[in-house]
C-alpha positions in Angstrom: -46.3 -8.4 -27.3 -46.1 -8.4 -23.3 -42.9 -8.8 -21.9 -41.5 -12.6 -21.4 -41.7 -12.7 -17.5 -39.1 -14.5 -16.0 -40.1 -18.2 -14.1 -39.3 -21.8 -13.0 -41.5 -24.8 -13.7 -42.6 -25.3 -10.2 -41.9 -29.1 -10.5 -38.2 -28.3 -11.6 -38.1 -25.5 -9.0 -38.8 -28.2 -5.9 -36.4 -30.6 -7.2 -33.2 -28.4 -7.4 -33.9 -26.8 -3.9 -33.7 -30.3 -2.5 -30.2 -30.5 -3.7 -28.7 -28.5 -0.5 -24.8 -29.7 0.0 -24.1 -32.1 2.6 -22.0 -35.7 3.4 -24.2 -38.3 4.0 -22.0 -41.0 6.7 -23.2 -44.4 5.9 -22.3 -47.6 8.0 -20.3 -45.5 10.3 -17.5 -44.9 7.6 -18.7 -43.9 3.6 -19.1 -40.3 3.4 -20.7 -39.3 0.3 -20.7 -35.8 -0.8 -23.7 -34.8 -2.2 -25.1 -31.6 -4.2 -21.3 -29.7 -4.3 -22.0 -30.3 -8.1 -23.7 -32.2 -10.5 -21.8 -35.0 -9.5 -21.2 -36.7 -6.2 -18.0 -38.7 -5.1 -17.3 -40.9 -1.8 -14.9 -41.8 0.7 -14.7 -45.1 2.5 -12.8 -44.9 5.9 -10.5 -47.5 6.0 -8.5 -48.8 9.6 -5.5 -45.9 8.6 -6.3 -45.2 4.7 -8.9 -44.4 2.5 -10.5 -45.0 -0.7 -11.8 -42.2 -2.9 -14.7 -43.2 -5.3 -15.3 -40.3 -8.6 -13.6 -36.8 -7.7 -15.8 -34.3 -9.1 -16.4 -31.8 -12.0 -13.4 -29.6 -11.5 -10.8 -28.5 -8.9 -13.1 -25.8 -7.3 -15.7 -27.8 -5.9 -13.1 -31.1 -5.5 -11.1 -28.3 -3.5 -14.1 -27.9 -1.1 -15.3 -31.2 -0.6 -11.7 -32.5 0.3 -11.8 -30.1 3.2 -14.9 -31.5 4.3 -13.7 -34.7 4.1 -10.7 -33.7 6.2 -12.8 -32.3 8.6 -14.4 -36.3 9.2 -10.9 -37.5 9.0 -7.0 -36.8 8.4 -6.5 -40.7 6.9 -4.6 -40.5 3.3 -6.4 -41.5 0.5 -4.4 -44.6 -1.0 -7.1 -45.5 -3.9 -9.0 -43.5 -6.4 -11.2 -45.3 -8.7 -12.8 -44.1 -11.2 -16.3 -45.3 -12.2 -16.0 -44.1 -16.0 -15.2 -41.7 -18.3 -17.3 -38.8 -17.9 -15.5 -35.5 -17.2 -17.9 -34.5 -14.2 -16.0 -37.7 -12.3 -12.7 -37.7 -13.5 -11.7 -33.6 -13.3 -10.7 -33.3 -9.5 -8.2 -36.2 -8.4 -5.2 -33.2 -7.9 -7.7 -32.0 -4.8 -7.5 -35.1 -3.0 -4.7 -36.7 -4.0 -0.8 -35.4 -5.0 0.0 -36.1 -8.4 3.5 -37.1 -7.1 2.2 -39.9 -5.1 0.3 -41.2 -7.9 3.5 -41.3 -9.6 5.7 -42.8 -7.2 3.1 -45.5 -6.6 2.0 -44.5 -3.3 -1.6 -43.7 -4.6 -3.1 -45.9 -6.9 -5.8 -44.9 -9.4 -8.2 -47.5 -10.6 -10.4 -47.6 -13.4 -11.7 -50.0 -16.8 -9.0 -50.3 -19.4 -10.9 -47.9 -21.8 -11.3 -45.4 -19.6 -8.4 -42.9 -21.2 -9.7 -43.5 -24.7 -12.8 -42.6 -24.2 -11.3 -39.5 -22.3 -9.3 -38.6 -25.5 -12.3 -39.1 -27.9 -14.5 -36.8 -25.7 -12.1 -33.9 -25.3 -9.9 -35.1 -28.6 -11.4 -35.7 -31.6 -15.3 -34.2 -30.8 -13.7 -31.8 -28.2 -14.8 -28.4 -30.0 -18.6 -29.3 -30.6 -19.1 -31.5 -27.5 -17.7 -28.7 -25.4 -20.0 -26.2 -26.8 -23.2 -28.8 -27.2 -22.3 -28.9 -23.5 -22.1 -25.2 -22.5 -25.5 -25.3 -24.0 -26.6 -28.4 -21.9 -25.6 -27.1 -18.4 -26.2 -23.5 -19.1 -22.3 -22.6 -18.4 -23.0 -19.4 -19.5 -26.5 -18.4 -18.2 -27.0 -16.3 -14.8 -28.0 -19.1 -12.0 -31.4 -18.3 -10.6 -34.8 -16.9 -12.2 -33.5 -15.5 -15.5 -31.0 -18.6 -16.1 -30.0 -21.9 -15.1 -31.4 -23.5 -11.8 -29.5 -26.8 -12.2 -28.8 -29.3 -14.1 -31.6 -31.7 -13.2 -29.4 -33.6 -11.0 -27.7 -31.2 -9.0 -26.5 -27.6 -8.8 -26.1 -25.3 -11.5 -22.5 -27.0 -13.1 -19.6 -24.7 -13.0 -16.7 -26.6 -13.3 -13.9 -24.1 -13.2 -10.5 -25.8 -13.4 -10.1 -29.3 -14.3 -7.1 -31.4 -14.1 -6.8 -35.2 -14.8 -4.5 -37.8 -13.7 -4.3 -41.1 -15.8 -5.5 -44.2 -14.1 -2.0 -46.6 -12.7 -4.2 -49.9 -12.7 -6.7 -50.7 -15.6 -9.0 -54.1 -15.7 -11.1 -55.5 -18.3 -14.8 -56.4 -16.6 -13.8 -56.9 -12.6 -11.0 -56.0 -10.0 -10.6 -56.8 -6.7 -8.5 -55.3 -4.0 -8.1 -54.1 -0.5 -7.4 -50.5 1.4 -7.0 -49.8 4.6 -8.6 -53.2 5.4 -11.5 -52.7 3.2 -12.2 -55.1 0.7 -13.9 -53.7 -2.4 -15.1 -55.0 -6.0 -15.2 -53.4 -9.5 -17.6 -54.7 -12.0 -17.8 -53.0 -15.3 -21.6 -52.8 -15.7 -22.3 -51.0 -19.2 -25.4 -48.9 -18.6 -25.3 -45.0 -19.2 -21.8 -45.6 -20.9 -19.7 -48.4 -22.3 -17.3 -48.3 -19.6 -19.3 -47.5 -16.4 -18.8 -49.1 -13.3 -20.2 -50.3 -10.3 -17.9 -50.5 -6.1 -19.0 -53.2 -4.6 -18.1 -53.3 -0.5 -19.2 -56.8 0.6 -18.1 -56.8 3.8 -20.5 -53.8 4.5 -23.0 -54.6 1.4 -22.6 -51.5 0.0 -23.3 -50.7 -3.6 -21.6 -47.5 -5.5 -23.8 -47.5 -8.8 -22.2 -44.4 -10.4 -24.3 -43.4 -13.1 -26.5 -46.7 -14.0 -29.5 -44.7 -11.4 -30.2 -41.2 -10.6 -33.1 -38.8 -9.2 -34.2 -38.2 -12.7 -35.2 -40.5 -15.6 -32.1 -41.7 -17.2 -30.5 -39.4 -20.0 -31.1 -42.2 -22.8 -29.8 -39.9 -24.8 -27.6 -36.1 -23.7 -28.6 -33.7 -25.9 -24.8 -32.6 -26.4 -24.0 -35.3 -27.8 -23.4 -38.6 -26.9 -23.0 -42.5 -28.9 -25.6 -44.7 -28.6 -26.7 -45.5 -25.1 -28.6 -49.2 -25.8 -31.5 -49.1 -22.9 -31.7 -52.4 -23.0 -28.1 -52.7 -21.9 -28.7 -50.5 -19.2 -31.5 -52.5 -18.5 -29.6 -55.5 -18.1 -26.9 -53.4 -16.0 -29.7 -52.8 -13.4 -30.8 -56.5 -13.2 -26.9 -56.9 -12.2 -27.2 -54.1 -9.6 -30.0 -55.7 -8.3 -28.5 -59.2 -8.0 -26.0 -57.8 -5.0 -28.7 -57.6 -2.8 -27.2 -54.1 -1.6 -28.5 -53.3 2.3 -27.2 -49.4 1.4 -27.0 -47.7 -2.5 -24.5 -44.8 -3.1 -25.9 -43.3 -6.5 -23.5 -40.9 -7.8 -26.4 -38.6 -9.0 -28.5 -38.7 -6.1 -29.0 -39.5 -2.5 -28.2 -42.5 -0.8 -31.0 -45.4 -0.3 -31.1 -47.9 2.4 -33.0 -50.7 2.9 -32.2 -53.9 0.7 -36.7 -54.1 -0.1 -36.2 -50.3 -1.1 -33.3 -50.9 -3.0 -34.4 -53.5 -5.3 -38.0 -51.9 -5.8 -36.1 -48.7 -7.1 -33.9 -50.5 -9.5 -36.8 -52.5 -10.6 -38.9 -49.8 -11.1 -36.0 -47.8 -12.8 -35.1 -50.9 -15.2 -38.7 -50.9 -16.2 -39.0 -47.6 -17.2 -35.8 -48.0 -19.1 -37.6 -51.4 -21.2 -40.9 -49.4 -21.4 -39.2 -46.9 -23.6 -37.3 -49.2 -25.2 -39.7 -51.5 -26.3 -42.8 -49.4 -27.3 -40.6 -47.2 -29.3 -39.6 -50.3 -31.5 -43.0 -51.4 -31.5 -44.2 -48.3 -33.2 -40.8 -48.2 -35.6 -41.8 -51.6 -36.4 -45.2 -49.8 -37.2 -43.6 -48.0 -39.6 -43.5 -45.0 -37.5 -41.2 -41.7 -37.8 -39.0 -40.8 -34.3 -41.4 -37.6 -34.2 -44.7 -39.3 -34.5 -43.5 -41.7 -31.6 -42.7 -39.4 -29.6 -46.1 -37.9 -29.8 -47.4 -41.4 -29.0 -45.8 -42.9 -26.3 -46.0 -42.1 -23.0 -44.8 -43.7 -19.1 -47.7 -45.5 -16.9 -48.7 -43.5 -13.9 -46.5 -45.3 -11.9 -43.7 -44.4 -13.6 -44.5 -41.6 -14.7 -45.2 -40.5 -11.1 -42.1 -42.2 -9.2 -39.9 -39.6 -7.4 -36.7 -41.0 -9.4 -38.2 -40.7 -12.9 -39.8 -37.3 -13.5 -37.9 -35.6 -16.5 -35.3 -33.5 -15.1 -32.5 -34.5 -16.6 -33.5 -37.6 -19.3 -36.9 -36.8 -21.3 -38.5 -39.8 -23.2 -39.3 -37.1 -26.4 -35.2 -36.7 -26.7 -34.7 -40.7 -25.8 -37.1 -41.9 -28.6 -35.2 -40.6 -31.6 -31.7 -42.0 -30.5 -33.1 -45.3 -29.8 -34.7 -45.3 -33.4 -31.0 -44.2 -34.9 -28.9 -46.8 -32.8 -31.0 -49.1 -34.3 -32.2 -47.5 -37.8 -29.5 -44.8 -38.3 -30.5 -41.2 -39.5 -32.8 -42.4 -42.3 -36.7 -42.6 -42.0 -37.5 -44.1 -45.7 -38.6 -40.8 -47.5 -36.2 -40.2 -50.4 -36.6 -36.9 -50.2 -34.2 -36.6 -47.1 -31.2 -38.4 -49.2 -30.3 -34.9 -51.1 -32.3 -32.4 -49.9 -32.9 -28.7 -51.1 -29.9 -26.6 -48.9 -31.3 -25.4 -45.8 -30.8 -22.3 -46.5 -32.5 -22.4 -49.9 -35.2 -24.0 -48.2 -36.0 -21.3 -45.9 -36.0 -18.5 -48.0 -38.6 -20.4 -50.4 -40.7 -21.5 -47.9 -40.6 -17.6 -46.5 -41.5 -16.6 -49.9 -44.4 -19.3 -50.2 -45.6 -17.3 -47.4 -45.6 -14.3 -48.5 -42.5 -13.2 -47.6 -40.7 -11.9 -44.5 -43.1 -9.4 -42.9 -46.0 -11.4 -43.1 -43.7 -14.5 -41.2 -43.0 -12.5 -38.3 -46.3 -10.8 -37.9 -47.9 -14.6 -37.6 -44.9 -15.0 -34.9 -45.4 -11.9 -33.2 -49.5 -13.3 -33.3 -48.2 -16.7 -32.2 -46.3 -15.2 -29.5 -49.2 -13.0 -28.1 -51.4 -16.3 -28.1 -49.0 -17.9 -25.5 -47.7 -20.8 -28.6 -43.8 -19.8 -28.1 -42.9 -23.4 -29.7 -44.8 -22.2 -33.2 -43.3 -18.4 -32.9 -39.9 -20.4 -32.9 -40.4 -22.9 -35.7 -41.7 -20.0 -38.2 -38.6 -17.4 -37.1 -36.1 -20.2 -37.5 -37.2 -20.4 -41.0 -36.4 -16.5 -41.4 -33.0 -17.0 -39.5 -32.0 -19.6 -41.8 -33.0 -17.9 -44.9 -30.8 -14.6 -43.0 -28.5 -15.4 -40.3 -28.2 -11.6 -40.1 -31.5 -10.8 -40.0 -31.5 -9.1 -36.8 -35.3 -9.2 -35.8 -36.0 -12.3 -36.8 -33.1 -13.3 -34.4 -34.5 -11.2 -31.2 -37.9 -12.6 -31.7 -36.9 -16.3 -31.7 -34.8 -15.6 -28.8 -37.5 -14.3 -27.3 -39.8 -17.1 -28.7 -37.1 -18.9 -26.9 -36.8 -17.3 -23.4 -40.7 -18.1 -23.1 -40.7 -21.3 -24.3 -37.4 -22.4 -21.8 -39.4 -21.0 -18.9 -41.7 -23.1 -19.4 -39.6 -26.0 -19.1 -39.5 -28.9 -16.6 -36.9 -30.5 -17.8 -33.2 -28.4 -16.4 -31.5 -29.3 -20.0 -34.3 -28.2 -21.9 -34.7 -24.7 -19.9 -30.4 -24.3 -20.2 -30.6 -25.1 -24.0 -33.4 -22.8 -24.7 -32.0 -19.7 -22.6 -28.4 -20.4 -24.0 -29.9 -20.2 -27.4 -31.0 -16.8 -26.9 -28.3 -15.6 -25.8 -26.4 -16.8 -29.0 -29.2 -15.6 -31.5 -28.8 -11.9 -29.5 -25.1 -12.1 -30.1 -24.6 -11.8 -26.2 -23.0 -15.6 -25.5 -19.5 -15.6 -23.9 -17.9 -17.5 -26.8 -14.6 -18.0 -24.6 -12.6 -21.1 -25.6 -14.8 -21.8 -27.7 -12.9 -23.8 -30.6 -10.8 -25.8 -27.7 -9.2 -28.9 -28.7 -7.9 -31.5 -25.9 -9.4 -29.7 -22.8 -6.8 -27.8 -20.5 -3.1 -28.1 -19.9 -4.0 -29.5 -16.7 -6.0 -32.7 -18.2 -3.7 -32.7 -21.3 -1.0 -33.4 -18.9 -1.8 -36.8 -18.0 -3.0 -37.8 -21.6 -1.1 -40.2 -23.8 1.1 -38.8 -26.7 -1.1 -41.2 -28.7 -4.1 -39.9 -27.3 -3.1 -36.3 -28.0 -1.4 -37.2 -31.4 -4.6 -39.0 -32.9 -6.8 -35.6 -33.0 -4.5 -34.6 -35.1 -6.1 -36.8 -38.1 -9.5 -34.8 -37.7 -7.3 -31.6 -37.8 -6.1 -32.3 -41.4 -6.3 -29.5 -43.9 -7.1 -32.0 -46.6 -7.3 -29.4 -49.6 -3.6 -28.6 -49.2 -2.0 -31.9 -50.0 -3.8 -34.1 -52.0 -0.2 -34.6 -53.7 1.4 -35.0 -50.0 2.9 -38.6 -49.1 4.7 -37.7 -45.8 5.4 -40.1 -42.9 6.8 -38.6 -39.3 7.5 -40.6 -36.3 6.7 -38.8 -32.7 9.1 -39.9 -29.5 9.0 -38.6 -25.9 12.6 -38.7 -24.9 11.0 -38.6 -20.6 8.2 -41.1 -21.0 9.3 -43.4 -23.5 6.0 -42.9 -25.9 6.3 -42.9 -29.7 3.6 -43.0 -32.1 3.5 -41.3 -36.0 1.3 -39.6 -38.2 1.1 -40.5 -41.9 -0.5 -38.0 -44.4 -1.4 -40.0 -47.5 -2.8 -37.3 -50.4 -5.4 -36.3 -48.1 -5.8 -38.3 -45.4 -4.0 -38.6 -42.7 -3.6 -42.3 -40.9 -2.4 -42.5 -37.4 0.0 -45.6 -36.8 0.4 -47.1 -32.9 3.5 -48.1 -33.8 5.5 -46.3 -36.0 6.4 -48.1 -39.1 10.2 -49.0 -39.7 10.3 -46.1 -42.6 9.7 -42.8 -41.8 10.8 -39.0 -43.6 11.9 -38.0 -39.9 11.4 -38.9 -36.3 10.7 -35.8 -33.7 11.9 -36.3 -30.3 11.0 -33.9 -27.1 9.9 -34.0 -23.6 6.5 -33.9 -22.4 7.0 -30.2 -21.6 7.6 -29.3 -24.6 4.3 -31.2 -25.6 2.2 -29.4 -24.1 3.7 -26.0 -24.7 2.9 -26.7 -28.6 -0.2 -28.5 -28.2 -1.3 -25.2 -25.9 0.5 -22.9 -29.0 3.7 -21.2 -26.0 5.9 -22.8 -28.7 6.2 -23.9 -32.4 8.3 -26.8 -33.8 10.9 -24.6 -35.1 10.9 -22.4 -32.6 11.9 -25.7 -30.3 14.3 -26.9 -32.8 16.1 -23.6 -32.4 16.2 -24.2 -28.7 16.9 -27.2 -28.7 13.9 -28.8 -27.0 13.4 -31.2 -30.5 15.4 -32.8 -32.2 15.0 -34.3 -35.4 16.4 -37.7 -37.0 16.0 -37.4 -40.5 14.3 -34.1 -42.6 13.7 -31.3 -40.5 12.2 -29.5 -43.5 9.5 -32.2 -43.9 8.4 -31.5 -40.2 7.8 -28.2 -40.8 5.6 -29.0 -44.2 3.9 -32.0 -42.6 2.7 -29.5 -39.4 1.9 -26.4 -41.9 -1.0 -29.4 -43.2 -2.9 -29.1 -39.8 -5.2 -26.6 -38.1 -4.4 -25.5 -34.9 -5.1 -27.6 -31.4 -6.3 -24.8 -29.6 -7.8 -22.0 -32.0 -11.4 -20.3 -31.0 -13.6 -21.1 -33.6 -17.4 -19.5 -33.6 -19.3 -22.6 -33.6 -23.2 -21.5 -34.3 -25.7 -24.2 -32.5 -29.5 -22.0 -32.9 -28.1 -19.3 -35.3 -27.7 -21.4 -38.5 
């Protein structure tokens, strides 16, 4: 076999190096940072304050585009909204803002009223496998250049570093109004690429901030880490709204800014049709009968879609859309009864190796498949092997390499990161660090609700060791005034808002003390000793009741392409 060369899709290649860093000034006063990270945020100049719109993946690049935005102006930032829940927007407010303003009112953080849930379910309850589906996604772990990741398909290669997170002060349902620095501005909740995502209008200026409803990619129907259902025809409908402003100047935050109101609306109308297109000809052929991979196969964009300079597949890819539209509205099942109880995988493998004649003859057709230039095949037939033997060795080097030359081929930035992570994993040479995290850094953890940190503790049941177990304790914050309890009920463990007028014990701390446990600085008993908890009620049934959960914070090897 010759040697997997290392490579770009040219197509990919052109559209990352157009992603150089710079602020785009708009209207005189709306800077918009662009290609610092995958993300972009704004700031809109007010007469003597600002407001800040998104703030980034993480404290490093936050860090650096504050300066720059200091550099244009020394006005205070007195609003930060945040246009939804996703961590690349949410992860930098500490750079811009002081987290003792927030809290003494003189900065005001806007965003919808499920905004913190969704944060908490995201790096809460699916926190270990979304993180890792997600190091996978971006390529956290790659080199950045030829031999790794290039980007993510809407910006630069995403390297979030520290992240931090300070709870919203103002929450609204669908729209908000309000005023900064003289500047009137409108929130509209505008569900598209998630439930919560929203759209800044300025009307005075007719400016439109449309977050994450368009970018310079086709939309991300579905992200391969892992994501709920993302309806198209909502975000369809979400980009009829966008258009109905009759914006003069569009601030996407994954992509550069577009002027002209004619250019504006072609884009969003060209970019809701493509959205529908998939949509509908995907249920057409489910209608059909069809199976998620034998659409996929079918349907295709026009050319002039296909072709338009916001659509090419980057980031979204309409072969990784299809199938999620067919489960949001079929589920997981196809109709053949043979996928309600199948044969273990593992079984499965090994007798389909055997069918073929056995190990040795399997990799010789991949080592032939690989010399033919058919890397997807090579991969297929080793997985099979890998499966039957996760420590197979060879079989593990030749898919990665199966891999390595099937990523390179890539056009699409997630499918390239995916493919080269998996290699890495399959050679044992992945940085596994912090791998099994639950609830995200102290830094974000800080300014989640004890409800929101208390509720991952129901997925965090060790149900095989009380199935006898009937205990109820109640959970206070003796700083914030939070309480919330846990019930474990022979197995299960049910999460009350409010805690019920019975309990077996009621634990009360500070939020310091929260996070030292959550983080494992401390135990329970080790803060009863000291005095940092105290306990109304049993102190012994505590301690049982915590012994019946696994750890928040404990690194778990989570195999994604050796299994």
């Amino acid at each position: 076999m010759s040697e997997v060369t290392p490579s770009v899709h040219p197509d990919l290649a052109r559209h990352q190096a157009s992603m150089e860093p710079r602020i785009y000034t708009l209207d005189g006063s709306i800077h918009c940072a662009f290609g610092y990270s995958v993300v972009n945020c704004t700031l809109i100049e007010g007469a003597e304050s600002c407001i800040l719109v998104d703030t980034m993946t993480g404290m490093d690049n936050a860090e650096t585009v504050a300066a720059e935005f200091r550099k244009i102006t020394d006005k205070p930032i007195r609003t930060i909204v945040y246009t939804h829940f996703h961590a690349d927007h949410v992860s930098g407010a500490a750079a811009f803002v002081s987290p003792d303003d927030v809290a003494a009112g003189r900065v005001e953080i806007v965003a919808q009223k499920d905004l913190v849930r969704h944060v908490a379910r995201d790096v809460g309850l699916i926190a270990p496998i979304l993180g890792r589906r997600a190091m996978y996604q971006f390529g956290m772990r790659l080199p950045i250049g030829e031999t790794g990741t290039v980007g993510a398909g809407l910006g630069p290669p995403q390297r979030p570093g520290r992240r931090s997170f300070i709870a919203p002060t103002v929450t609204f349902d669908e729209t908000y109004s309000g005023e900064t620095g003289g500047v009137r501005f409108e929130i509209h909740l505008i569900p598209s690429e998630t439930e919560d995502q929203c759209a800044v209008w300025l009307p005075d200026a007719r400016v439109l901030l449309s977050a994450d409803a368009v970018y310079e990619s086709f939309p991300n129907v579905y992200a391969l880490r892992g994501t709920r259902f993302r309806d198209p025809m909502a975000w369809a409908r979400g980009l009829d709204r966008l258009k109905a402003f009759g914006a003069e100047i569009l601030v996407p935050h994954h992509g550069r800014p577009v002027e002209g109101a004619n250019r504006i609306a072609d884009l969003l109308t060209d970019y809701r049709d493509a959205v529908q297109y998939l949509h509908d000809q995907t249920l057409r052929y489910i209608n059909k009968g069809y199976a998620p991979d034998e659409i996929a196969e079918i349907v295709a964009m026009p050319a002039r879609l296909r072709d338009h300079p916001w659509l090419g597949e980057y980031y979204g890819s309409y072969k990784h859309a299809i199938p999620a539209i067919y489960a949001g509205y079929l589920g997981w099942y196809q109709g053949d009864p043979v996928a309600l109880d199948p044969t273990p995988r593992a079984e499965r493998a090994s007798r389909f190796v055997a069918m073929m004649g056995g190990r040795e003859t399997l990799l010789r057709h991949a080592r032939d498949a690989l010399d033919a230039g058919d890397a997807q095949w090579a991969a297929e037939l080793l997985t099979l092997a890998v499966r039957a033997d996760r420590s197979d060795d060879e079989a593990r080097r030749l898919k990665a390499e199966a891999l390595r030359r099937w990523a390179y081929a890539q056009k699409n930035a997630t499918w390239r990161n995916w493919g080269l992570t998996a290699a890495l994993e399959l050679e044992g040479a992945l940085d596994l660090a912090a791998g099994g995290m639950v609830l995200g850094t102290p830094e974000q953890v800080r300014g989640f609700p004890l409800a929101a940190i208390l509720n991952v503790m129901t997925v965090r049941l060790i149900s095989e060791t009380c199935w006898e177990t009937h205990l109820r304790v109640a959970f206070e914050t003796t700083d914030s005034g939070e309480s919330c309890a846990l019930e474990i009920r022979r197995g299960v463990c049910q999460f009350h808002e409010t805690p019920p007028p019975e309990c077996d014990a009621t634990a009360r701390f500070d939020r310091g003390f929260l996070l030292d446990w959550v983080f494992g600085r401390t135990t329970f008993e080790e803060a009863i000793a000291a005095e940092r908890v105290s306990v109304e009620g049993d102190a012994g049934a505590v301690a049982e009741f915590l012994a019946k959960f696994e750890p928040f914070n404990q690194a778990n090897e989570l195999a994604i392409a050796a299994r």
